[in-house]
N, C-alpha and C positions, 0 to 999 in steps of 0.2 A: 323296133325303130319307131321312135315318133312319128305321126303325121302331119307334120311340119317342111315347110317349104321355104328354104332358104335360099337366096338371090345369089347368082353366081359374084365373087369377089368377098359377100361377105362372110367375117370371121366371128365363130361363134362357139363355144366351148358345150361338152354335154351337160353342165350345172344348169348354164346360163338355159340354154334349150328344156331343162327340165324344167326351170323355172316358167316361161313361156309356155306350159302343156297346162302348169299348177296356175297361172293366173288368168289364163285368157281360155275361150273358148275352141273345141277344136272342129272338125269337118265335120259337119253331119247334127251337131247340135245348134239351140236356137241365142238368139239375141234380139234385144231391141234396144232402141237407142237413150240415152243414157242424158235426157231433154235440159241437164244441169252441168251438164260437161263444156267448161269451157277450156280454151290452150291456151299458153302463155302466149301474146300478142294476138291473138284473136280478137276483132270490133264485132259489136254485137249484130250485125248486116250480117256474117257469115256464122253466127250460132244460130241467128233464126231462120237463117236457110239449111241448116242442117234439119231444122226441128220443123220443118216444111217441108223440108223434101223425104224425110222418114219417119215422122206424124210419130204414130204411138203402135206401127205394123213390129209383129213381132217375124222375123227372118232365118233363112238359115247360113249358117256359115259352110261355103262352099270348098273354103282353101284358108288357111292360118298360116303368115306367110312372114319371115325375117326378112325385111328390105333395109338397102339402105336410107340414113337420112338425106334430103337434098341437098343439104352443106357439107356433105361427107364426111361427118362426124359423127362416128356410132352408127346404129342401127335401132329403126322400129317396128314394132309389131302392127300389120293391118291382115285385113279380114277380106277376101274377096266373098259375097254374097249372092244365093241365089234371084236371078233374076233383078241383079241391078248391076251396074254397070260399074267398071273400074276397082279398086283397091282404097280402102276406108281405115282408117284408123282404128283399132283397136279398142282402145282405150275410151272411143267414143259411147262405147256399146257397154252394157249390161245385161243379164240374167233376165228372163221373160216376166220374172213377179216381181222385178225392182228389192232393193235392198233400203236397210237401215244402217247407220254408221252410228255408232253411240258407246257410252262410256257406263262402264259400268263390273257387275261381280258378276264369274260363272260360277256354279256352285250346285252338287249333288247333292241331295237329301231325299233320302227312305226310295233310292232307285228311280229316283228322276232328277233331271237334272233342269237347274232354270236359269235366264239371263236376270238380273235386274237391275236396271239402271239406276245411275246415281248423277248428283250433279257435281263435276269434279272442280266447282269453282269455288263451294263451299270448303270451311273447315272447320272442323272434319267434313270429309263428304255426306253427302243425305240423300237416302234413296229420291227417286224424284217421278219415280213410274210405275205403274205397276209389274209386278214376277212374268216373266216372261219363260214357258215351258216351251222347251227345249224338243227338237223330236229328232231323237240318238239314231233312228236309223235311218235317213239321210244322212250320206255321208261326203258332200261336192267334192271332188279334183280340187279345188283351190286352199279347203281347210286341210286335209291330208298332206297336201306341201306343205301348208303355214306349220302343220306339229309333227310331218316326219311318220303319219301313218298308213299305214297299207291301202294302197291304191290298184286300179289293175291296170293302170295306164303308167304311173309314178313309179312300183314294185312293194318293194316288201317294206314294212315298218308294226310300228308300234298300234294293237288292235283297236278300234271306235272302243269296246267295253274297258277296257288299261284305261284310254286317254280319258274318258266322262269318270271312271273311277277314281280317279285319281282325286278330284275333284269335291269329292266326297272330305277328304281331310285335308284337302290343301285347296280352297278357294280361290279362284284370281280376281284380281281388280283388272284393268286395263280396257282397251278401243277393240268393240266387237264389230263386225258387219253380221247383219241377221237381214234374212230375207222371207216374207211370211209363208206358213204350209197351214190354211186350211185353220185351226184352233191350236195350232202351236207354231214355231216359229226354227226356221234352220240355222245353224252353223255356220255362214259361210268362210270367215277368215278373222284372222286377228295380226294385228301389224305390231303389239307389245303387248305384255301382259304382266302382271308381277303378284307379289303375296298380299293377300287383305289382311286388315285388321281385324284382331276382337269383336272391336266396336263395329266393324262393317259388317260382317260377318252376322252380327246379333242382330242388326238391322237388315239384312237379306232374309233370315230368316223370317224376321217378322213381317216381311213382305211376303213371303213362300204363304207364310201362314194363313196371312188375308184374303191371298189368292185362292189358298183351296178352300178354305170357311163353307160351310153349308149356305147354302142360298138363307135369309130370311123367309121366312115364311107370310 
């Protein structure tokens, strides 16, 4: 059973709840606040009170909770936190090392695997950043839902070594979220993805290539 908390009257199905365990965090792990998060119809008096009153402390999530909304339309995800008061929005929060949202090719070569961005306004697209190495054994709850693999919270699916494999012959283009580890960089979600070109493909690697180049001397 999920460790999810859901408010009496609301209706919620076990997809929907699966989804909710894969995108948000649950009891016992950390968050901090998310200092770029604004809501529809929010003024900016109540974003900078949010980013005042929860600075840059990083928290733990006490309770992951299905409530309903105040106009009794649907349901949203908040977070009761250790050592603060009341129930918070969800979606306010992020992962303790912040994330990147960016567009670009995932892509294995010679047993690693790497992001490399591109800038998708051009055409053709053109890498735009340098190769970003990938670190395959971190494996977050939120990417494991976005692809359907084996999680110990989620259940069973498709293994971290399949999915980066795969990758190896079949590249994707698409919007990654990366979140940094140290000199490589995690997986954390992808909201589309689709097949790359030739041509991107030749240019990924020659990005790959740059990236690992012997230092100058």
């Amino acid at each position: 059973m999920l460790p999810i908390t859901v408010a009496p009257g609301v209706e919620i199905d076990a997809d929907a709840l699966k989804r909710v365990a894969g995108m948000f965090q649950l009891p016992g792990e950390h968050v901090r606040l998310n200092p770029d998060q604004k809501f529809i119809g929010e003024d900016a008096a109540a974003l900078d009170a949010r980013r005042t009153f929860f600075g840059d402390r990083v928290l733990v999530v006490a309770e992951t909770r299905v409530d309903p909304c105040t106009d009794g339309a649907g349901h949203l995800i908040n977070y009761v936190l250790e050592g603060v008061a009341g129930r918070h929005n969800a979606k306010a929060f992020m992962g303790p090392q912040g994330f990147e949202h960016l567009y670009g090719m995932l892509v294995t070569r010679a047993g690693e695997t790497w992001f490399v961005p591109f800038d998708g306004d051009k055409d053709p697209a053109e890498v735009s950043g340098p190769a970003r190495r990938i670190d395959t054994t971190e494996m977050p709850r939120s990417l494991c839902y976005a692809f359907g693999l084996a999680d110990p919270t989620l259940g069973p699916g498709m293994s971290a070594a399949e999915f980066f494999a795969e990758h190896e012959a079949s590249p994707s283009m698409g919007e990654y979220v990366l979140a940094p580890n140290g000199d490589a960089w995690v997986l954390e979600y992808s909201p589309w993805m689709s097949g790359a070109s030739p041509a991107e493909i030749a240019a990924a690697e020659a990005a790959i290539a740059a990236a690992t180049a012997p230092a100058a001397a």
